[in-house]
C-alpha positions, 0 to 999 in steps of 0.5 A: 159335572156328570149327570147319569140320564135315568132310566125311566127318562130314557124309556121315554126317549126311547119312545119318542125316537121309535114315534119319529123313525117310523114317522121319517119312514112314512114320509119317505113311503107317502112321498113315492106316490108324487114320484113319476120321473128321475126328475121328481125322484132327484129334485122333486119336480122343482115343486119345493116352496121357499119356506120348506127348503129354507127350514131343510137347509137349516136342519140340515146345517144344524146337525147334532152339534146344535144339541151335542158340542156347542154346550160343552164347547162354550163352557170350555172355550167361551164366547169365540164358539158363539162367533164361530156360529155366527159366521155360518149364519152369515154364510147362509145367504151367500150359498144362496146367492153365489151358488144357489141362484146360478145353479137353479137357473142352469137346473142342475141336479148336483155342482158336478152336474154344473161343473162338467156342463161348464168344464167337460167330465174330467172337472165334473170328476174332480168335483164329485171327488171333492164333494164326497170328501167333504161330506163323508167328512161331515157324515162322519163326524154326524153319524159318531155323535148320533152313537153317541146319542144313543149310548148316553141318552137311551142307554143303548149300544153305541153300534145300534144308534149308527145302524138304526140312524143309517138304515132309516136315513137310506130307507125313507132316501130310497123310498122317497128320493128328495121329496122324502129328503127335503120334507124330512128335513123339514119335520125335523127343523119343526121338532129340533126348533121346539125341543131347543126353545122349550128347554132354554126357556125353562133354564134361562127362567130359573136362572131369573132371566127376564127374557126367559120367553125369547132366549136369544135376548139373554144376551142383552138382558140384564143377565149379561151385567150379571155375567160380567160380574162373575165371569169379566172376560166371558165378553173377550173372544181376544182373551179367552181363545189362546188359538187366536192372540190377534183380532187379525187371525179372529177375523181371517178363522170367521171368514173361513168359517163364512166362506167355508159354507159355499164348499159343503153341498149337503147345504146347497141340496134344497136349493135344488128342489125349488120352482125358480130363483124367486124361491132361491131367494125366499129360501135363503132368507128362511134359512138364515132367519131359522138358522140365526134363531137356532144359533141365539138359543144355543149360544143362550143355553151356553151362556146359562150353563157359564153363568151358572157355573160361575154363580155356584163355583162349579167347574166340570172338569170335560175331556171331551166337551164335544160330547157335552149333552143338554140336560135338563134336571127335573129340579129347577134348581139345579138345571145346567148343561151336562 
């Protein structure tokens, strides 16, 4: 099931982009007023709220995969992508706890800060070598999808969707420091928790969901019944993933994924901007409440495009699933994932 994005649509993408580029710049200029030292400039002062950070470090852990992968990864393997999720989720306090409180208490910039006060440069060297693998890993991955965006949705070149992300990422950085950062990633947990929830209720209210409003009750209304009756293992992580024959196996893949959390420091970044390690907490907290819901609407739209396609006997045949788009088509009766 491929759906081509019309133009007229992506002429309005297009200006939706431009509006948010220019406003994720302006922020990075208006945030250089509140800068006076390298401390401002590098964890803003410490004068960041529990609430903002917590919305930056789930903005920041949502990526593009919440628009462009899990979809297309639920309708080619099922249900473990969704416990895949949750495990993040589940991560999310623990980045807080085990790493977040002690690094904020230290007032450490970056873990290597920490790791080289704790035990000497040679581990501050070994820890900043580590980091930069993890995140060029991740940048990697984040930076081909948003090309990727750019190629499928606006009907622009893949190369101008990676230079045009890049360069207004480095400018509102270097302009901004992480007042731009963390406020950024705010503005943009705000508009990607709107652009999800909108969307899922409109899918999930053609589909005649009685929890059409909430999305992440789908799962319990009466809709689930219904998917049982058209797809009776989508409930069976057991079945359907073949990579895990055993709930042993399941379990030791959702720790790792759980665990895994506390070795990304992109993730750990807000915590850094906070007052104190109250706020640790109270960041914590927000993430993992943000983050849960951001999950429970996705996993919904998954399970709406299941059901659907199940429902009607339309399976697309998806080589690549992990670059599966939200499409909403303009006819109610015909909304799906494409």
């Amino acid at each position: 099931m491929v759906i081509e994005i019309p133009l007229e649509a992506s002429y309005i993408g297009a200006i939706v982009v431009i509006t948010f580029l220019v406003i994720w710049i302006l922020i990075g200029v208006i945030s250089r007023r509140y800068i006076r030292s390298l401390t401002d400039y590098a964890v803003t002062g410490w004068r960041i709220g529990g609430f903002v950070a917590g919305c930056a470090m789930m903005s920041v852990m949502c990526s593009l995969s919440t628009f462009m992968g899990i979809h297309g990864m639920m309708l080619a393997i099922g249900f473990p992508i969704v416990a895949c999720y949750y495990a993040a989720v589940v991560g999310f306090p623990l980045v807080g706890i085990v790493i977040g409180m002690g690094l904020r208490r230290f007032g450490a910039f970056t873990p290597p800060h920490f790791v080289g006060w704790r035990y000497g440069n040679f581990a501050r060297l070994l820890s900043s070598i580590a980091a930069l693998i993890v995140i060029l890993w991740y940048l990697n991955s984040n930076m081909i999808a948003l090309g990727k965006v750019f190629e499928l949705m606006l009907h622009q070149p893949y190369l101008m969707g990676l230079w045009v992300g890049g360069l207004v990422v480095i400018i509102y950085v270097i302009l901004g420091g992480m007042f731009g950062v963390v406020y950024n990633q705010f503005i943009q947990a705000l508009t990607l928790f709107v652009a999800m929830i909108i969307p899922a209720a409109l899918i999930l209210k053609a589909l005649g969901s009685p929890a059409w409003f909430f999305p992440p009750f789908s799962f319990v209304s009466p809709m689930a019944e219904s998917m049982v009756k058209v797809n009776p293992t989508y409930f069976e992580p057991f079945i359907i993933f073949k990579k895990f024959p055993t709930h042993y196996t399941f379990y030791i893949a959702m720790m790792g994924i759980m665990v895994g959390m506390l070795g990304m420091p992109h993730t750990i970044a807000p915590i850094f901007t906070v007052k104190d390690t109250r706020v640790v907490r109270s960041a914590s907290i927000w993430a993992t409440f943000w983050y849960g819901f951001v999950v429970g609407i996705s996993a919904a739209i998954g399970f709406a495009a299941i059901y659907y396609c199940n429902l009607h006997n339309l399976w697309p045949v998806m080589t690549k699933p992990d670059y599966c788009l939200l499409y909403t088509s303009p006819s109610p009766r015909d909304l799906s994932t494409s």
